[in-house]
TIZA-864692 format. One record per residue (C-alpha): residue number from 0; residue in one letter; x, y, z. Coordinates in steps of 0.1 Angstrom, whole numbers. Each point is the difference from the previous one (the first is absolute). Example, Ala and Ser with C-alpha at 12.3 -4.5 7.8 and 13.67 -1.06 7.14 Angstrom:
BEGIN
nr: 0; rest: A; u: 123; v: -45; w: 78
nr: 1; rest: S; u: 14; v: 34; w: -7
This chain:
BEGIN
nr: 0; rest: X; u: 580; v: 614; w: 486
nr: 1; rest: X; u: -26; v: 19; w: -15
nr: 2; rest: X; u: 12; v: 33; w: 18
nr: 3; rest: X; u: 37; v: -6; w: -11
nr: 4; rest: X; u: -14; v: -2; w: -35
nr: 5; rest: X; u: -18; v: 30; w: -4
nr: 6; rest: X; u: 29; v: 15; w: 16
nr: 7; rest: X; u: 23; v: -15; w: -28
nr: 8; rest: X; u: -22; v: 10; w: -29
nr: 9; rest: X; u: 1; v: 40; w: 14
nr: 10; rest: X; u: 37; v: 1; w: 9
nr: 11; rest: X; u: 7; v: -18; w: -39
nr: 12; rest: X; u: -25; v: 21; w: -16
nr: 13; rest: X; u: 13; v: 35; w: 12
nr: 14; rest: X; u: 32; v: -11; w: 6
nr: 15; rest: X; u: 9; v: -15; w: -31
nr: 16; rest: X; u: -18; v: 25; w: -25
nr: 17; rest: X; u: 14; v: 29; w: 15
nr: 18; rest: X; u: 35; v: -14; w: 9
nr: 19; rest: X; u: 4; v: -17; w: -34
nr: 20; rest: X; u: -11; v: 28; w: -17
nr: 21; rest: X; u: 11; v: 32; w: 11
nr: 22; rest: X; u: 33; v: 18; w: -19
nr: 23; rest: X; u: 23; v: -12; w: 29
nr: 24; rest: X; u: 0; v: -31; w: -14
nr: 25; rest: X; u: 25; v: 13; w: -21
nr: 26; rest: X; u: 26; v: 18; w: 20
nr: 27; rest: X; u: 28; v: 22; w: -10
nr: 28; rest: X; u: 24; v: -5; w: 30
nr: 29; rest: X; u: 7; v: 38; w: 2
nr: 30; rest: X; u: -27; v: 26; w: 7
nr: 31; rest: X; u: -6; v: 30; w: -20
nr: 32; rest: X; u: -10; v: 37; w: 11
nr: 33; rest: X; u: -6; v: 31; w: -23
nr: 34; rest: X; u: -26; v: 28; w: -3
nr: 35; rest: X; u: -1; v: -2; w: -33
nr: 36; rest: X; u: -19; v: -23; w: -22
nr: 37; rest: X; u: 25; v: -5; w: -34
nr: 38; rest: X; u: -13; v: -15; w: -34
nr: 39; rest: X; u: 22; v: 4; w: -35
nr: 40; rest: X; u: -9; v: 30; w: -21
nr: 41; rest: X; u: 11; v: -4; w: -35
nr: 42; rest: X; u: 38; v: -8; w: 6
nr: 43; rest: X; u: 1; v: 16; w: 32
nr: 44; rest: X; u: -12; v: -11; w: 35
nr: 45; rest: X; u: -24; v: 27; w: 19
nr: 46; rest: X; u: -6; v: 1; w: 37
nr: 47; rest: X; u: -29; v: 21; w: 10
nr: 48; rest: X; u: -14; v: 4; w: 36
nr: 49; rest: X; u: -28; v: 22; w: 18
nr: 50; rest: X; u: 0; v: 26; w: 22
nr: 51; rest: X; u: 38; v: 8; w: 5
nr: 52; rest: X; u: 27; v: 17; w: -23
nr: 53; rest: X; u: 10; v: -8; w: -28
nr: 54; rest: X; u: -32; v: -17; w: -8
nr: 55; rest: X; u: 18; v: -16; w: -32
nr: 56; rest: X; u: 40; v: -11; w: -5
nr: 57; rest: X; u: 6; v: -13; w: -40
nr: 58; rest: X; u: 31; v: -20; w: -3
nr: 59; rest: X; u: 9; v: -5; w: -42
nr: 60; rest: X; u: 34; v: -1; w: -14
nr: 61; rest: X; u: 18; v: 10; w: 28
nr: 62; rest: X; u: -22; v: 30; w: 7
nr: 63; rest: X; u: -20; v: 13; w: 27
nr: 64; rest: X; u: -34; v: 18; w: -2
nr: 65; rest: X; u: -14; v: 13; w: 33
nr: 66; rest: X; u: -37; v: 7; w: -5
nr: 67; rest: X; u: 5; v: 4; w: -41
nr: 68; rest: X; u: 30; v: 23; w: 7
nr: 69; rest: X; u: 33; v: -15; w: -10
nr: 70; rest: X; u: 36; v: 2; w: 22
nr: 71; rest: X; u: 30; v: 4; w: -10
nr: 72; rest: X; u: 23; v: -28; w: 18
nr: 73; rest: X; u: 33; v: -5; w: 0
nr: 74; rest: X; u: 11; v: -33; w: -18
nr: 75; rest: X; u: 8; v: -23; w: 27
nr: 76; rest: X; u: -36; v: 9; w: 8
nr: 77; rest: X; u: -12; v: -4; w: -33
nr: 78; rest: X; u: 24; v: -36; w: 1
nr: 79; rest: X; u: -18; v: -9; w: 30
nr: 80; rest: X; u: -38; v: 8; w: -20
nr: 81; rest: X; u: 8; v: -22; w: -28
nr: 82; rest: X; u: 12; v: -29; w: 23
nr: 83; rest: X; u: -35; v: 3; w: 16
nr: 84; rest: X; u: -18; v: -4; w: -29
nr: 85; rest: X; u: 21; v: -28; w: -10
nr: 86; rest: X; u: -11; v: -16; w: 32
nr: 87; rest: X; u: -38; v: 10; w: -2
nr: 88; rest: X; u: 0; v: -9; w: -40
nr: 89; rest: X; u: 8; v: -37; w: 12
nr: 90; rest: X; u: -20; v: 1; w: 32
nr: 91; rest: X; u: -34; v: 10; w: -17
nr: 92; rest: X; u: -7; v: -31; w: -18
nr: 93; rest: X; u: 15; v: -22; w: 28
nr: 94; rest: X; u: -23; v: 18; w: 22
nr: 95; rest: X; u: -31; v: -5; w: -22
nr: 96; rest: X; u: 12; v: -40; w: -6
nr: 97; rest: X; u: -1; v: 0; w: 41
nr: 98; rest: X; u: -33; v: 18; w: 1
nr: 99; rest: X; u: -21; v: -21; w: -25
nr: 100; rest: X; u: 16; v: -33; w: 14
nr: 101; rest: X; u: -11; v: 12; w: 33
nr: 102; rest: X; u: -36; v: 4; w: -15
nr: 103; rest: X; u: 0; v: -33; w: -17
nr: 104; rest: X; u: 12; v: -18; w: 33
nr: 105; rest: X; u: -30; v: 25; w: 23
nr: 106; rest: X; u: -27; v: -17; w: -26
nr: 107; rest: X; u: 11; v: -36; w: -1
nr: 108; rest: X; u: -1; v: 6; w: 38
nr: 109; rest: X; u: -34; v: 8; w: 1
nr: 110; rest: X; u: -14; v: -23; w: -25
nr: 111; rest: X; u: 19; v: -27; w: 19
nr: 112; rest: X; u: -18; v: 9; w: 30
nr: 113; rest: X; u: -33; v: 8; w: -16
nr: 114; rest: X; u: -1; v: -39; w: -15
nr: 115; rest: X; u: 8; v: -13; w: 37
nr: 116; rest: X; u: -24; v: 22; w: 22
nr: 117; rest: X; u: -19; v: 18; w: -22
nr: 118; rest: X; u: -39; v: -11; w: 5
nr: 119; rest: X; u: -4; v: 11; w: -39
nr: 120; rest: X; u: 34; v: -10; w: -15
nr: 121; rest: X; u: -8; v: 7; w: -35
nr: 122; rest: X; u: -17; v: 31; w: 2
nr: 123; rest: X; u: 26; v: 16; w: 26
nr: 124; rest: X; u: 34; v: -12; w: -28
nr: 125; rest: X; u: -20; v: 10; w: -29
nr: 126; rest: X; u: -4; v: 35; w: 19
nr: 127; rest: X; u: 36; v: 1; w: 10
nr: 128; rest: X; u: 9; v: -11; w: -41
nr: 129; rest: X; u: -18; v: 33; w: -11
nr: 130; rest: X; u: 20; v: 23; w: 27
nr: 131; rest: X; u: 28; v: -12; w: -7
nr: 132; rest: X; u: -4; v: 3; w: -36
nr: 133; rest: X; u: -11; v: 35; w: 6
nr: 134; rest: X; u: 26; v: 9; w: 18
nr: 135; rest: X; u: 30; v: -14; w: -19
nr: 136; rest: X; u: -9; v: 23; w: -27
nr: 137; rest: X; u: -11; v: 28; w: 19
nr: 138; rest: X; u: 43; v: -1; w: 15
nr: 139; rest: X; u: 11; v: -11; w: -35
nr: 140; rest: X; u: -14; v: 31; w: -17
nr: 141; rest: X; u: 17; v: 27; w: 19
nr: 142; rest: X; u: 36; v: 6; w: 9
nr: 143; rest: X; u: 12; v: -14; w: 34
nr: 144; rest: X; u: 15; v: 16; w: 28
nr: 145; rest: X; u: 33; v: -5; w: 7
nr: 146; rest: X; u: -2; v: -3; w: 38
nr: 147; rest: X; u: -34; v: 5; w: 9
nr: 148; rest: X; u: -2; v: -26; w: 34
nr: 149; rest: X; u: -34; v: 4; w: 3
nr: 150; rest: X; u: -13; v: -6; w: -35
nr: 151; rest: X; u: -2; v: -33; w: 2
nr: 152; rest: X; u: -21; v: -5; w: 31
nr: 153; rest: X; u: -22; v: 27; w: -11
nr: 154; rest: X; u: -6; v: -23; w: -27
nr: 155; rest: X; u: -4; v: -28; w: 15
nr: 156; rest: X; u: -16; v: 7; w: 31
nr: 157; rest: X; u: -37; v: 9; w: -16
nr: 158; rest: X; u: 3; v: -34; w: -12
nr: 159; rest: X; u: 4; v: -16; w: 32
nr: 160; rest: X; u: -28; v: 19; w: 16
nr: 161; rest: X; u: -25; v: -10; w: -29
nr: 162; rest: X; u: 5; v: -37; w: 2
nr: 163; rest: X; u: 15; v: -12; w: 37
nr: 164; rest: X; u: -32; v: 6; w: 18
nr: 165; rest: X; u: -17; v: -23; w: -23
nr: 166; rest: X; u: 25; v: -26; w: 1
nr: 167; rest: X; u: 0; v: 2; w: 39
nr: 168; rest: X; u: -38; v: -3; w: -3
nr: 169; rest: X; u: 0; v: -29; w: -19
nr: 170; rest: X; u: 30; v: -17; w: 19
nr: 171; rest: X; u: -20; v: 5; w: 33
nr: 172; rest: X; u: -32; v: -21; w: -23
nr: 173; rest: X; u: 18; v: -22; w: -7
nr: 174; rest: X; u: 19; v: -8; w: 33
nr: 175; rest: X; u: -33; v: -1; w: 19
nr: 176; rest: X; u: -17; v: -21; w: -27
nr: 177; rest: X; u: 27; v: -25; w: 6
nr: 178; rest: X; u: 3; v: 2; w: 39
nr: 179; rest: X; u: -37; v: -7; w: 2
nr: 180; rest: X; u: 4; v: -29; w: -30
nr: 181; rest: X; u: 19; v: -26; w: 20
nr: 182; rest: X; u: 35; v: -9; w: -2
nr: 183; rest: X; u: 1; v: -10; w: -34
nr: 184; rest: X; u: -9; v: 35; w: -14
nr: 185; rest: X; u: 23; v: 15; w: 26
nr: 186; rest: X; u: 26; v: -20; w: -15
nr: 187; rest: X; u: -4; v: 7; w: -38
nr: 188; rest: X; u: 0; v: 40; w: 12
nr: 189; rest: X; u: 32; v: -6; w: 17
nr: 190; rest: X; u: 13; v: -15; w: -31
nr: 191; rest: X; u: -14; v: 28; w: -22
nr: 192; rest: X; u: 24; v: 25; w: 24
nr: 193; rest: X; u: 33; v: -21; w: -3
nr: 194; rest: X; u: -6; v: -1; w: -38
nr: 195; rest: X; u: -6; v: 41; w: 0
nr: 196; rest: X; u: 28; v: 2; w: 18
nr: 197; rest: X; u: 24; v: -21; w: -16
nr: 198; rest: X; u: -13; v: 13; w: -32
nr: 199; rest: X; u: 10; v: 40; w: 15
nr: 200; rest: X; u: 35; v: -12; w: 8
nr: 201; rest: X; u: 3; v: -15; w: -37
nr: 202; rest: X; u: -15; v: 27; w: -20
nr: 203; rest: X; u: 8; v: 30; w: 23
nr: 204; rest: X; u: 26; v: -4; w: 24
nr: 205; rest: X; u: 26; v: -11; w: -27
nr: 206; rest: X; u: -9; v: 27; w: -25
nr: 207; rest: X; u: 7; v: 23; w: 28
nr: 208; rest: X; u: 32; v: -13; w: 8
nr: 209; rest: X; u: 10; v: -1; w: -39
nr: 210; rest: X; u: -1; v: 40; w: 3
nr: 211; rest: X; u: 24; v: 2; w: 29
nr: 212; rest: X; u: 32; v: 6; w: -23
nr: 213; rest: X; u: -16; v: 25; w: -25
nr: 214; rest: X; u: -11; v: 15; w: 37
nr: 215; rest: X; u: 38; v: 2; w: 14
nr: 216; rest: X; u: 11; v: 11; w: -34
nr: 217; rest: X; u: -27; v: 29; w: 2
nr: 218; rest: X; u: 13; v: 9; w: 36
nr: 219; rest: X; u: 32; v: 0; w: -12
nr: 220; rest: X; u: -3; v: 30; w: -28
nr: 221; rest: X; u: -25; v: 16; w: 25
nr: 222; rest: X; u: 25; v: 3; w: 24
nr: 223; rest: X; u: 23; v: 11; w: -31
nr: 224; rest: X; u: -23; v: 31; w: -8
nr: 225; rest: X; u: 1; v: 9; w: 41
nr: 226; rest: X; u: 36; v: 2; w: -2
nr: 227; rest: X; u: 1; v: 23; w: -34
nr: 228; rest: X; u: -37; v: 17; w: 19
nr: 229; rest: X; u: 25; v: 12; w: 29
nr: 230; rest: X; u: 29; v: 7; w: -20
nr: 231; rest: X; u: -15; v: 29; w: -17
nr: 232; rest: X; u: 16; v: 33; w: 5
nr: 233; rest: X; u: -29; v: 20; w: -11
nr: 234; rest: X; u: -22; v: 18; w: 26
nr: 235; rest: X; u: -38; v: 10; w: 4
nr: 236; rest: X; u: 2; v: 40; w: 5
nr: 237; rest: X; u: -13; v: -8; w: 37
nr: 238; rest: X; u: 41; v: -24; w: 0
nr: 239; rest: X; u: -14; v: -30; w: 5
nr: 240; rest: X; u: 8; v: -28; w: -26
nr: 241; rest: X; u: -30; v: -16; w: -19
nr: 242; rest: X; u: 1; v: -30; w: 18
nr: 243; rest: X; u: -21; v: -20; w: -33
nr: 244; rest: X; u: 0; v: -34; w: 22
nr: 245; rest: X; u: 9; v: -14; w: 30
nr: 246; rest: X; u: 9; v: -39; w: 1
nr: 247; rest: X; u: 1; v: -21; w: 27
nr: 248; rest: X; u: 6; v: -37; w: 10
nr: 249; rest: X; u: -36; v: -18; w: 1
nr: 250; rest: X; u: -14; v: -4; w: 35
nr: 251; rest: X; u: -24; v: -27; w: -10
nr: 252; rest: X; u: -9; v: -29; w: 25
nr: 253; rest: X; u: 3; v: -35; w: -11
């Protein structure tokens, strides 16, 4: 009993912090693949990218800048430009709704599981209040890429290495306290576990799920701006086509 405990207050600690937590919680249902990163630029959107030509591609208007130079198109090209930015002019504040949901959801997470396992409960969510206030502004006072995949984790990940050893270390307390306690105390821990979890699925698993149709709607015009991506006529001068995005079904594992 008192083995299978401790064993149940790791696997939840870990487990549920980082599993709860983490930005694929949220999932899109397609995947998405570029070498650029892309954030909005006045009324135009501009993808920029390191060590490779061009370096910078402006889309505004129905024009094209390559590296500050602009290109003269032809106008189904030019048609196909402003029906991208008609997608990405609709997709930026979905994806920013998406992104700061998914934040919201990674904190209740954590404070869920930092009240159930935590050895200093208060102290750990009143840490996790001032990062996440902290970072909410930090995202909310500069533009947001358009399809940046790994934006959010970088975000979010910090976060989960600060706090999750201390909530494991203070699940692992409190699972030996209560193996070594008697069975009454083993049974109020067990308790406390069912009510963090059932307290996860309430306040985190649903809002997850919420997202899923803004998600498919997302896929759906990201798809839409892979279609117009490879329908462009215009050519790098090496021939090969600029190939902004690539967009894939999502792979993810239930």
């Amino acid at each position: 009993m008192k083995a299978a405990l401790i064993a149940l207050a790791l696997l939840l600690a870990a487990g549920a912090a980082q599993a709860h937590s983490t930005h694929d919680g949220v999932r899109l249902g397609c995947d998405v693949q570029s070498d650029y990163s892309v954030r909005p630029y006045r009324s135009a959107f501009l993808f920029s990218r390191e060590g490779d030509h061009p370096s910078e591609v402006g889309i505004g208007g129905g024009r094209l800048f390559i590296d500050g130079k602009e290109i003269t198109l032809g106008t189904a090209d030019q048609a196909r430009l402003r029906d991208m930015e008609a997608e990405m002019k609709v997709l930026a504040p979905e994806i920013e709704k998406v992104t700061l949901e998914a934040i919201e959801i990674a904190f209740t997470a954590l404070s869920e599981v930092a009240r159930g396992l935590s050895s200093t409960p208060d102290k750990t969510v009143a840490g996790l209040e001032r990062s996440h206030r902290q970072m909410m502004a930090e995202i909310r006072s500069k533009p947001m890429g358009v399809f940046n995949e790994d934006a959010m984790g970088g975000v979010i990940e910090p976060i989960i290495t600060r706090y999750v050893p201390d909530i494991v270390g203070g699940a692992v307390s409190t699972a030996l306290k209560a193996a070594f306690s008697g069975e009454a105390e083993s049974k109020k821990f067990e308790a406390r576990i069912k009510h963090m979890e059932r307290e996860l699925d309430t306040r985190v698993d649903a809002r997850a799920k919420a997202l899923e149709p803004l998600a498919a709607s997302m896929c759906k015009r990201l798809n839409r701006l892979d279609v117009l991506d490879n329908s462009l006529e215009f050519r790098l001068p090496s021939g090969d086509a600029m190939q902004l995005l690539v967009v894939k079904p999502g792979q993810h594992k239930d």
